[in-house]
C-alpha positions in Angstrom: 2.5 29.0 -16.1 2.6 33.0 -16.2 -0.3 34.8 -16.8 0.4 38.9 -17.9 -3.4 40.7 -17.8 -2.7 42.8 -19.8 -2.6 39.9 -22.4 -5.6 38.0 -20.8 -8.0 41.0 -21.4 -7.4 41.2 -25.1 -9.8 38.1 -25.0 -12.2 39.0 -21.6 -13.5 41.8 -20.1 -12.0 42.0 -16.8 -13.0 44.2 -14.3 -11.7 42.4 -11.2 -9.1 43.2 -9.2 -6.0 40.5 -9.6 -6.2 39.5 -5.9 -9.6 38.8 -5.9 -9.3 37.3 -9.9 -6.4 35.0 -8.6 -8.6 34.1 -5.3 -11.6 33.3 -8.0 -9.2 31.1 -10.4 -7.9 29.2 -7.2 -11.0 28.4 -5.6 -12.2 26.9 -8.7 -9.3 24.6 -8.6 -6.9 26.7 -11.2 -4.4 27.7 -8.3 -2.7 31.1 -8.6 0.4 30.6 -6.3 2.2 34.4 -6.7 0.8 37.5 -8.0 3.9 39.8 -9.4 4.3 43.3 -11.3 6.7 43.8 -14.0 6.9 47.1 -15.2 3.2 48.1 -15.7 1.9 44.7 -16.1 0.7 42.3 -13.3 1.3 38.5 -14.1 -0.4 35.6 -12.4 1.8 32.4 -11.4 -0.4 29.5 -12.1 0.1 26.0 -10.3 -1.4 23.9 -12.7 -2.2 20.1 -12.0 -0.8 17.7 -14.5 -4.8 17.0 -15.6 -5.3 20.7 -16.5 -3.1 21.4 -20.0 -5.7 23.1 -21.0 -5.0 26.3 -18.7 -1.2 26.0 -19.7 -2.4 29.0 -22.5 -3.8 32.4 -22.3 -7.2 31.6 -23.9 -7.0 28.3 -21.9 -6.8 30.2 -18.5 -9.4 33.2 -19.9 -12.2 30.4 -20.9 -12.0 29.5 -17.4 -12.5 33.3 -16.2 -15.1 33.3 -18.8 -17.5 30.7 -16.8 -16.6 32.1 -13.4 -17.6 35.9 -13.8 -20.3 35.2 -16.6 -18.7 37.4 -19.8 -18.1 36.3 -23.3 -14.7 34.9 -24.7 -13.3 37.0 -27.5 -11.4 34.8 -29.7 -8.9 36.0 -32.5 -10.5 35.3 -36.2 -8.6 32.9 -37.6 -8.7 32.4 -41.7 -10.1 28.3 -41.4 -8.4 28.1 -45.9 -5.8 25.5 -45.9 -3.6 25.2 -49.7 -3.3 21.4 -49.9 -1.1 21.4 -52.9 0.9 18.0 -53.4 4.9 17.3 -53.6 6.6 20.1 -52.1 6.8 18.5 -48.9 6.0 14.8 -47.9 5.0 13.7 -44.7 5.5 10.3 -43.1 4.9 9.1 -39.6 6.2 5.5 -38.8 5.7 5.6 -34.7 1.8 6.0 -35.0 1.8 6.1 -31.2 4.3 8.8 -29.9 3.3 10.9 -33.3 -0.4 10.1 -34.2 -0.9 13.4 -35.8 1.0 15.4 -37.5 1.2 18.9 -40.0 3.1 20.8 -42.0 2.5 23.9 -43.7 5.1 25.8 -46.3 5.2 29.3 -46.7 7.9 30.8 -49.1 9.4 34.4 -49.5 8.9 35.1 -45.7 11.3 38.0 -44.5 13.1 36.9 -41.4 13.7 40.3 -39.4 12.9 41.9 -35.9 9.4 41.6 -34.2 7.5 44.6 -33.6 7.5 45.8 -30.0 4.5 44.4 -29.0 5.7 41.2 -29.7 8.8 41.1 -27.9 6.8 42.8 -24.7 4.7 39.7 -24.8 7.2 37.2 -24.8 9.4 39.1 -22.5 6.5 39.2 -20.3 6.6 35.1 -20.1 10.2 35.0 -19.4 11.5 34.4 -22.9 13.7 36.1 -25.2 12.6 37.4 -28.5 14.8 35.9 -31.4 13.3 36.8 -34.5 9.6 37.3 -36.4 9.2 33.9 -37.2 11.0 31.7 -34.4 8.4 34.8 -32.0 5.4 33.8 -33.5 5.7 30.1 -33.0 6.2 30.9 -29.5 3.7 33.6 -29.3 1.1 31.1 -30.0 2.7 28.5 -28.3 1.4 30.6 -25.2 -1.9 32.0 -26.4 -3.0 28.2 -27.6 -1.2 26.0 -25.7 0.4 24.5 -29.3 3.7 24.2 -29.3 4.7 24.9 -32.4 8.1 25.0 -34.9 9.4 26.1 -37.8 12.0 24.7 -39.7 13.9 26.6 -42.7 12.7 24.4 -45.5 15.7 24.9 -47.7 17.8 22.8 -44.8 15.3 20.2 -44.9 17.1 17.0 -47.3 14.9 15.6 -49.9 12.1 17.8 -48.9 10.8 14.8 -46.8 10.2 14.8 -43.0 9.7 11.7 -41.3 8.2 10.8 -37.2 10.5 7.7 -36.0 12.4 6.8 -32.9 15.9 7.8 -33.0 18.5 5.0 -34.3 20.5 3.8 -31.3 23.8 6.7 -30.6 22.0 8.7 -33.1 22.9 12.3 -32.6 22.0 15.9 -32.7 22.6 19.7 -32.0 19.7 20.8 -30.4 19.1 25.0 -30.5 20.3 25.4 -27.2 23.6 24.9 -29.1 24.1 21.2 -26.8 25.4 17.8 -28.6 23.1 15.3 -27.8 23.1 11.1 -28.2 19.9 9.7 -28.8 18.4 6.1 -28.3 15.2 4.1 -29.4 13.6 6.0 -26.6 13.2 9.2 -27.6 11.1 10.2 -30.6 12.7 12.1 -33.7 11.6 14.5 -36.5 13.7 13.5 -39.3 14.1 14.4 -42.7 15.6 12.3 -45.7 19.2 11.9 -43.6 19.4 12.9 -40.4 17.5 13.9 -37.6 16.5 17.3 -37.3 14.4 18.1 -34.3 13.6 16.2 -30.8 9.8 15.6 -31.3 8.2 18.1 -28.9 10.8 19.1 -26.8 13.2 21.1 -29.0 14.4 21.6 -32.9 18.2 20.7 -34.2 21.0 23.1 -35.5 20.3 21.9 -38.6 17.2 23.3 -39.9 17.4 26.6 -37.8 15.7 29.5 -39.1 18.1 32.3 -39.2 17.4 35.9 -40.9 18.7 34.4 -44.2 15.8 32.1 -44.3 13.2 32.6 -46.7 11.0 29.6 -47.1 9.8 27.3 -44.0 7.6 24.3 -43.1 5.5 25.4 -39.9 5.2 22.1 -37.9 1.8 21.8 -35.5 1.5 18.3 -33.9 0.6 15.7 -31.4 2.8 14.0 -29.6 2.0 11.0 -27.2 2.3 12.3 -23.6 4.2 9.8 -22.0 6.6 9.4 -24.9 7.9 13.0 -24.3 8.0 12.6 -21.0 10.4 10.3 -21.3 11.9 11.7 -23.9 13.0 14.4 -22.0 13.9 12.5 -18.9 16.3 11.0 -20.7 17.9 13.6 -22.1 17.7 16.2 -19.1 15.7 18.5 -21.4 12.9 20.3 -20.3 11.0 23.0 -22.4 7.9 24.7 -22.5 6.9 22.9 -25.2 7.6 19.9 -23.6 5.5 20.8 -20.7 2.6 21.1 -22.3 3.1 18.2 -24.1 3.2 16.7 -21.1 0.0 17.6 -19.9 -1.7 16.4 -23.6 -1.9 19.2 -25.6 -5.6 19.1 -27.7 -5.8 17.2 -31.0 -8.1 19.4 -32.4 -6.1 22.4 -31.1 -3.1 21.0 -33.3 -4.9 22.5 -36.9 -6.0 26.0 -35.6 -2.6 27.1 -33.8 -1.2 26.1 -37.6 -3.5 28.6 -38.8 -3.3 31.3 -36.2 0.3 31.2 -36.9 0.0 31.4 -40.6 -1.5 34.1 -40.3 0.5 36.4 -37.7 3.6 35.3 -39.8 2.1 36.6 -43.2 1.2 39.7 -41.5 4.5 40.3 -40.0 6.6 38.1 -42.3 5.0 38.4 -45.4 5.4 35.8 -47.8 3.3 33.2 -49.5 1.6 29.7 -47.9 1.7 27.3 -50.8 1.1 23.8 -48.9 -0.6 22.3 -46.2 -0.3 18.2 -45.5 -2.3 17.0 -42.8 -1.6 13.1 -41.6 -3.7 11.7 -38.8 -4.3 8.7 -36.9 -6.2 10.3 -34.5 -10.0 8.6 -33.5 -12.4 11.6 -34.7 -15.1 10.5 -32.4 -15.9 13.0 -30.0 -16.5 11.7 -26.3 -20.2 11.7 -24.8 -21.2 11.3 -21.4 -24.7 11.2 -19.9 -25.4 13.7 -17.1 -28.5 13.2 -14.6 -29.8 16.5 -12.9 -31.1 14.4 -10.1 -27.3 13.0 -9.8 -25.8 16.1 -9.6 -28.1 17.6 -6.7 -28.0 14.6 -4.4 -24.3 15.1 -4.8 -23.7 18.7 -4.1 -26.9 19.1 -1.8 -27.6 21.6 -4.0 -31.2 22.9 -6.4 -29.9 23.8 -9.8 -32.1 23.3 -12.5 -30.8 22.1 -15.6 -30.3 25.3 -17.4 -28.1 26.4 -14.6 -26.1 23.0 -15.2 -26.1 23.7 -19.3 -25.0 27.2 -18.7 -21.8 26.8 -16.8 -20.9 23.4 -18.8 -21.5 25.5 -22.4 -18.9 28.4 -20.8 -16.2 25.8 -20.6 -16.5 24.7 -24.3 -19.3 21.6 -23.5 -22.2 20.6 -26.0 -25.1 19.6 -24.5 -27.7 17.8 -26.5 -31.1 16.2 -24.1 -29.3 14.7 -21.1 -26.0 14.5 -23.5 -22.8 15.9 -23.2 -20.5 16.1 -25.8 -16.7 17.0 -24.2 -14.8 19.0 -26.0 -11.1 17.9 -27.3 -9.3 20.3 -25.3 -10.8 18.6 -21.9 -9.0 14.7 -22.5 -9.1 14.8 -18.5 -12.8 14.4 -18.3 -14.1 10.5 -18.7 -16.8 10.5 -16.5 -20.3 11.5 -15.4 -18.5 12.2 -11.6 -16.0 14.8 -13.7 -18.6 16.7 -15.6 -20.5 17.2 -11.8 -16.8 18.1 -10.5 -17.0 20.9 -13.2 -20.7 21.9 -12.3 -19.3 22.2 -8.5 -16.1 24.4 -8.8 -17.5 26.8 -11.4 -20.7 27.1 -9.2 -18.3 27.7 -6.4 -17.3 25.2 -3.6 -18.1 28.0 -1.0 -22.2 28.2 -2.1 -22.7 24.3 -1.6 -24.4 23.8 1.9 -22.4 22.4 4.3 -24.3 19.2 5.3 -23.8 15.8 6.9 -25.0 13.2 4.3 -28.3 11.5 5.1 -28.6 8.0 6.9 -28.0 6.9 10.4 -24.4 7.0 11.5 -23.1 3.6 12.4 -19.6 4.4 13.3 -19.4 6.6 16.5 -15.1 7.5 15.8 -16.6 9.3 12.4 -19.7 11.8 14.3 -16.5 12.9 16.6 -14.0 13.4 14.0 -16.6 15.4 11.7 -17.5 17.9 14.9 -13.9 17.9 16.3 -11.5 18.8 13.1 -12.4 22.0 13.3 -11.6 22.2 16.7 -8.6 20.4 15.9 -7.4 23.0 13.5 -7.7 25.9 15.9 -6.3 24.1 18.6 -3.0 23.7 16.4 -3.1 27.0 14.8 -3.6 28.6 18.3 0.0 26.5 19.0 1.5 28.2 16.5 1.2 25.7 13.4 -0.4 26.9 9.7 -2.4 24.3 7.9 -1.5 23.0 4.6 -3.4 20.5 2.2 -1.4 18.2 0.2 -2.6 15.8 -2.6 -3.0 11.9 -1.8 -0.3 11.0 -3.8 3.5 10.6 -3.5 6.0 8.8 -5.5 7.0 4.8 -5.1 10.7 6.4 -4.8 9.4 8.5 -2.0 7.5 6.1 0.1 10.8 3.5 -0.2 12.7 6.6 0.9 10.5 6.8 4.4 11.3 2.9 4.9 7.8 1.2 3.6 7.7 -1.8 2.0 6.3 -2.5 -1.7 3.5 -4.2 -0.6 2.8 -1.7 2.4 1.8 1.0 -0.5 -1.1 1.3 -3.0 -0.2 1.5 -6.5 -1.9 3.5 -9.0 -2.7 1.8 -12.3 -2.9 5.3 -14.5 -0.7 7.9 -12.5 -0.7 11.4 -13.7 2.5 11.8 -13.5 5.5 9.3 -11.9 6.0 11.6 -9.2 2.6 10.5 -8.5 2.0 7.0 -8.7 1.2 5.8 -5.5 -1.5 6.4 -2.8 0.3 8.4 0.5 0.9 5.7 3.1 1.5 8.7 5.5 1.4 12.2 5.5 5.5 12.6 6.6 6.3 13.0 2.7 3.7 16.1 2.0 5.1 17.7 5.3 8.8 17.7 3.9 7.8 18.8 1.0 6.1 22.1 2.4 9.1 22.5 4.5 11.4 22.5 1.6 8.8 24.9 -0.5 8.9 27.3 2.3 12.7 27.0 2.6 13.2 27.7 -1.1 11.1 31.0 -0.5 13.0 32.2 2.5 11.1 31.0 5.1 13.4 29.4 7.9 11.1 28.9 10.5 8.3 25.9 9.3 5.5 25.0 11.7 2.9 23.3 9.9 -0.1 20.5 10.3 -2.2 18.8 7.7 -5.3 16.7 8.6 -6.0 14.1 5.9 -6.6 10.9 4.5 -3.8 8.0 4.4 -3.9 4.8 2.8 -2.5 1.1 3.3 -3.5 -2.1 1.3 -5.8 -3.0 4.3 -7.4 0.0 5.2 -8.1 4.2 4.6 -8.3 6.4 8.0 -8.2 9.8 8.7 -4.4 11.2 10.3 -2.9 14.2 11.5 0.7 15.1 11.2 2.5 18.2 12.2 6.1 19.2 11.1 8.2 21.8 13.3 11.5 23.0 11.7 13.7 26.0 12.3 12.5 27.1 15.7 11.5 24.6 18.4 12.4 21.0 18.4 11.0 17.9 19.7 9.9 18.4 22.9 8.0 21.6 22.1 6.6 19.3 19.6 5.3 16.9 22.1 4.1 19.6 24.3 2.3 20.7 20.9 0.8 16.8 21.3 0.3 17.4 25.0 -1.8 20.8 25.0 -4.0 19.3 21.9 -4.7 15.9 24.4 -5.1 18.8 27.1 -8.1 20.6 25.2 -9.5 17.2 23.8 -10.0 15.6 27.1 -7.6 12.7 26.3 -5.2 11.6 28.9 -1.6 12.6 28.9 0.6 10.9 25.7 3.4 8.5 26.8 6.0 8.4 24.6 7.8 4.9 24.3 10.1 2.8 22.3 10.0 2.1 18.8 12.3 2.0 15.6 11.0 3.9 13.2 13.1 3.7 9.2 12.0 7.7 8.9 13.2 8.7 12.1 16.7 9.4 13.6 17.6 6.6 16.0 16.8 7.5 19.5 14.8 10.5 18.9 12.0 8.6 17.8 9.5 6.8 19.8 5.6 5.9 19.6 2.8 7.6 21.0 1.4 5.6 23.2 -2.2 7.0 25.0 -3.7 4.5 27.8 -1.1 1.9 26.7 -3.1 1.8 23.0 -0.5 3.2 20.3 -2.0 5.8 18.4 1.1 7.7 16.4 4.4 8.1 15.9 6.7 10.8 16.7 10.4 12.3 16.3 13.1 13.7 14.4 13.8 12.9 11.0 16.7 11.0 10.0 19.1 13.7 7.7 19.2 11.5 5.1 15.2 11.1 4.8 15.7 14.7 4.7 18.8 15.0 2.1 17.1 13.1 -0.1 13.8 15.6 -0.1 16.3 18.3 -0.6 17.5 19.9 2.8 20.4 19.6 5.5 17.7 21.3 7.7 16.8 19.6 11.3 12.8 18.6 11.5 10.6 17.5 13.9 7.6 15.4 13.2 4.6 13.4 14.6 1.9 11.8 13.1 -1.5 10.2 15.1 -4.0 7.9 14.1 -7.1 10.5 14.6 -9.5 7.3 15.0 -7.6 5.6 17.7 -6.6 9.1 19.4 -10.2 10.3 19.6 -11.3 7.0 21.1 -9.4 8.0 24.4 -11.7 11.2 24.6 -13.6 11.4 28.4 -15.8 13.9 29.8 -14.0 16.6 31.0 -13.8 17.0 35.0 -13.7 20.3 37.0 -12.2 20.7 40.6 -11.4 23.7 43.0 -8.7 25.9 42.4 -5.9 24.9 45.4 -6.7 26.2 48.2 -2.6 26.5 49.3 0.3 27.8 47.6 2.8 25.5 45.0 6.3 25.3 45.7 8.6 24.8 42.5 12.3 23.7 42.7 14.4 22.5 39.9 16.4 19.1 38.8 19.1 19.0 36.3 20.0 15.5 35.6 23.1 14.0 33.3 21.6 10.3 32.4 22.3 7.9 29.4 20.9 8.7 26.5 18.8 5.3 26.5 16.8 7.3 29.0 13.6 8.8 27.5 12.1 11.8 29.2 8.7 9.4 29.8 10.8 7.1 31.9 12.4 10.2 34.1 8.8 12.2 34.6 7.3 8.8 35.5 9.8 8.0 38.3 9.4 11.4 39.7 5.6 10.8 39.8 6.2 7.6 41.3 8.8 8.6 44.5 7.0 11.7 44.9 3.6 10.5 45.5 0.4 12.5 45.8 2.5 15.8 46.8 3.9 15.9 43.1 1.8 17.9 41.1 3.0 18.8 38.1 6.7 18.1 36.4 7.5 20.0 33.5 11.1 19.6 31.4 12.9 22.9 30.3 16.6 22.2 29.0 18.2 19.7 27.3 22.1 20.5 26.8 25.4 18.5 25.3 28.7 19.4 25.8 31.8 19.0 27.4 30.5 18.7 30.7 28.4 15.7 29.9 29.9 12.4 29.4 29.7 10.6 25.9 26.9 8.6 25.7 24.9 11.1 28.3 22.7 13.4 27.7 21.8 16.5 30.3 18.1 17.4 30.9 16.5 19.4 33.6 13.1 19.7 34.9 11.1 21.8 37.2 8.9 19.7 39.5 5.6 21.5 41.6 4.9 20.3 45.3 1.6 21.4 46.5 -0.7 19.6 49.4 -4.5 19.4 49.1 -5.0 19.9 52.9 -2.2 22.3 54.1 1.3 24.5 53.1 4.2 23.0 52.7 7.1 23.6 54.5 10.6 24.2 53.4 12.4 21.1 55.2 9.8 19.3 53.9 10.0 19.6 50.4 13.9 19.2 51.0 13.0 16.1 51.9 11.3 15.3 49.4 13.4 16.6 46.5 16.2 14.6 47.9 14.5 11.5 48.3 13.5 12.1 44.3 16.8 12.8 43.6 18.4 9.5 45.0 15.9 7.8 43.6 16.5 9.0 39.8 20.2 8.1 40.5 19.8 4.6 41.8 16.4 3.5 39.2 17.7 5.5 36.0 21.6 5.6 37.0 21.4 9.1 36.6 23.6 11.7 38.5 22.9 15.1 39.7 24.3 18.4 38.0 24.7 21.5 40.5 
């Protein structure tokens, strides 16, 4: 959703700069993701959540600015006369659930023509191209509303008769995007006495175009069952901006006022004459009202507002409040519950001014206290590695969590999904990862390191996990040296990595993390068709731990003397099967070097034509150092050769020179 200033202050008073207006907008959950210039105009790229169709409009987004900095909303009057005269046009709806409401209003003698510059500068301004007065006004408000809008040349229109129904089966259309399309019972149709004539929400037909010949239309303002368009234009591979906010449930009370708004821009720039309005509407009139308790809403936040506080920033966002009452208003369908109206309270009052408090009550878990003091610690730990921290939502598709190899009844379905790339609760973080990697990709960004820290989700239990994702620089084993240095500054003992097969994972470059013989993650590289199926060729490294069972290994860290005598470092480059992990190979080093083996660290991995098939070269530097004297040089010989026919007769590997 674009957002041009220059169009947002004709209805606020903005004074802000746009960085710190998109910061503002974000941090109260409305998610500015670019800030651009075009020409002398600054537009902000909104990331809108499926539940927020009311910001997909100007006056949408500058209501929300409204309640943030405190200034009034200044709303274009709009004449509220409607000319009801019968039988010029007839209305019928037959699907009363994917077209509950629907109106049309005839104006004759309009003059199809040019819009006036400030017109086309608008629309240019949100990526569309201006066509003509009429056809630019529908869109016009289209933005400023959030009503999608059409207009139909009424002359075109068969027996002056328009009808809502599902399209007959092979039923077919020219949409104005000039494409032949075949319909089925699926997709919902405007229709007049013959034929189908517009896609119901998505886009209008050939048929009934308005063209500069045109001089008498029916301007249609409806609503259209969200889920029905959705499909609707699944099916048909069609997606439009009226369609989007469809989508996202456009407000049923909206539907009667964008008629009007356009009325009037189209008599003032059209001319012409409105001579009928028919309004049908199945709609339930009732407006929702939800109790609010003060008390409720401090012993939530932690915070002290009094209830005028709580009126004031619910009455900026279009709420009624009557006593301990609150009356939603229609263009906020997303909001069902006391717990939404103190969500509302909480972001417009500003996440950063609640106190940052551990809830009351004794602890009784000792693996949450830990996790609560450590994620910050966590965080800078990774960051200090290299990584950037992203936050993705909870929820991934059903197609998505098959993809990564879990079973149906491994995931958590979600009875009401917002949207089918939605609809099931994250059984790990892997899928969020990809996705950042292939955002970042799509914006130039080669190199990915990122981390998230969040919650997961199986049919037997929630926990807290943390996954990192390396692409484009580094691969696997600077991953699990990643691992390593954050077990390093945690005081948990070195990671093994052994065996597994993992359905996400390319086959023998995956492996669990095992810590004190207790597995507590996962971790390797992901299989390329995981990763062509998120949408890249790109190579990507991943782990994921369990932050419960990884946090439980935590001891007391121990100090010694720094050595007293000096290290001596040679190097080992082995060729070994590929079977062989690197685990297995530092292990065995350990193991035939004894108590002079300090440290062993790996440095090269290589494949080519001077490594058998089915091998694998890798190479490691190993430390000697003795508590209690210097080594010499024929002993470490020694020693290094005694390692070295070791790794050859245990692993079967051989020696490269």
């Amino acid at each position: 959703m674009k957002v041009p200033l220059s169009w947002l202050k004709e209805y606020i008073d903005i004074k802000l700069s746009s960085q710190e207006l998109a910061h503002r907008l974000t941090m109260a959950g409305v998610e500015v993701s670019h800030i651009q210039k075009s020409g002398k105009n600054t537009i902000l790229e909104l990331d809108l959540t499926t539940n927020r169709g009311d910001c997909a409009s100007i006056i949408g987004v500058a209501r929300e600015v409204s309640a943030l900095i405190n200034k009034p909303l200044k709303l274009p009057k709009i004449n509220k006369e409607d000319k009801r005269k019968k039988g010029i046009i007839k209305v019928e709806i037959k699907d009363r659930k994917g077209g509950p409401r629907y109106t049309g209003r005839v104006i004759e003698n309009v003059r199809v023509k040019s819009s006036p510059p400030w017109l086309k500068e608008c629309l240019k301004s949100m990526g569309i191209k201006p066509i003509n007065n009429v056809v630019d006004i529908t869109n016009y408000v289209l933005f400023e509303t959030g009503q999608p809008l059409h207009a139909f040349d009424l002359n075109k229109i068969k027996e002056k008769k328009i009808i809502v129904r599902r399209a007959k089966e092979g039923e077919k259309i020219t949409t104005l995007d000039g494409r032949k399309r075949i319909l089925d019972k699926s997709i919902l149709v405007i229709a007049d006495g013959k034929r189908a004539i517009a896609l119901a929400g998505i886009m209008g037909g050939e048929n009934t175009q308005v063209t500069n010949k045109t001089r008498n239309i029916l301007l249609e303002s409806a609503y259209f069952d969200p889920i029905v368009v959705r499909r609707g234009s699944k099916k048909i591979n069609l997606f439009t901006e009226s369609s989007y906010r469809f989508e996202r449930d456009v407000d049923p009370e909206g539907v009667i006022t964008a008629s009007r708004r356009a009325r009037d821009l189209i008599l003032k720039l059209a001319g012409g004459e409105e001579v009928a309005f028919v309004d049908r509407n199945f709609l339930p009139r009732k407006p929702k009202r939800i109790t609010l308790r003060r008390e409720r809403v401090n012993a939530l936040l932690g915070t002290r507002l009094s209830w005028n506080q709580m009126k004031g920033m619910l009455k900026k966002l279009g709420f009624k409040i009557k006593g301990g009452s609150v009356e939603v208003p229609s263009h906020r369908r997303d909001i069902t519950r006391e717990i939404d109206l103190i969500e509302e309270i909480a972001r417009i009052h500003g996440y950063h001014r609640i106190p940052s408090a551990l809830p009351g009550g004794k602890i009784t878990s000792y693996s949450q206290e830990p996790l609560e003091t450590l994620a910050p610690r966590i965080k800078e730990i990774l960051i200090a590695c290299g990584l950037r921290e992203v936050i993705n939502y909870g929820f991934i598709s059903l197609e998505e969590g098959k993809r990564m190899g879990f079973a149906p009844r491994e995931i958590i379905k979600l009875t009401n999904p917002l949207t089918e790339r939605q609809n099931v609760m994250r059984p790990n973080l892997i899928p969020g990862l990809l996705k950042n990697l292939i955002h970042n990709l799509n914006q130039g960004n080669s190199i990915v390191k990122v981390f998230e820290l969040g919650r997961v989700f199986s049919p037997k239990k929630e926990q807290m996990a943390l996954g990192a994702l390396l692409s484009g620089e580094g691969d696997l084993y600077d991953l699990k040296g990643i691992l390593e240095t954050l077990c390093e500054e945690l005081a948990i003992p070195s990671p093994r990595i052994g065996s597994a097969s993992l359905p996400f994972l390319l086959p023998g470059r995956e492996g669990e993390i095992l810590i004190a013989n207790r597995k507590v993650g996962l971790l390797g590289e992901m299989d390329p068709k995981v990763l062509s199926y998120f949408g890249t060729e790109e190579r990507a490294f991943v782990f994921e731990l369990d932050l419960e069972e990884f946090l439980l290994s935590r001891r007391a860290k121990r100090f010694r003397e720094l050595p007293k005598y000096p290290a001596i470092v040679r190097d080992i480059a082995l060729s070994l099967p590929e079977k062989i992990t690197s685990e297995e190979i530092v292990q065995t080093i350990y193991s035939l070097g004894g108590e002079l083996v300090e440290g062993v660290e790996f440095f090269d991995l290589y494949r080519g034509t001077q490594i058998p098939s089915g091998h694998k070269g890798l190479a490691y530097s190993i430390s000697y150092r003795a508590k209690n004297r210097t080594l010499k040089d024929e002993e470490i010989k020694r020693l290094h050769q005694r390692i070295s026919l070791g790794l050859e007769k245990r692993l079967g590997a051989r020696i490269r020179k």
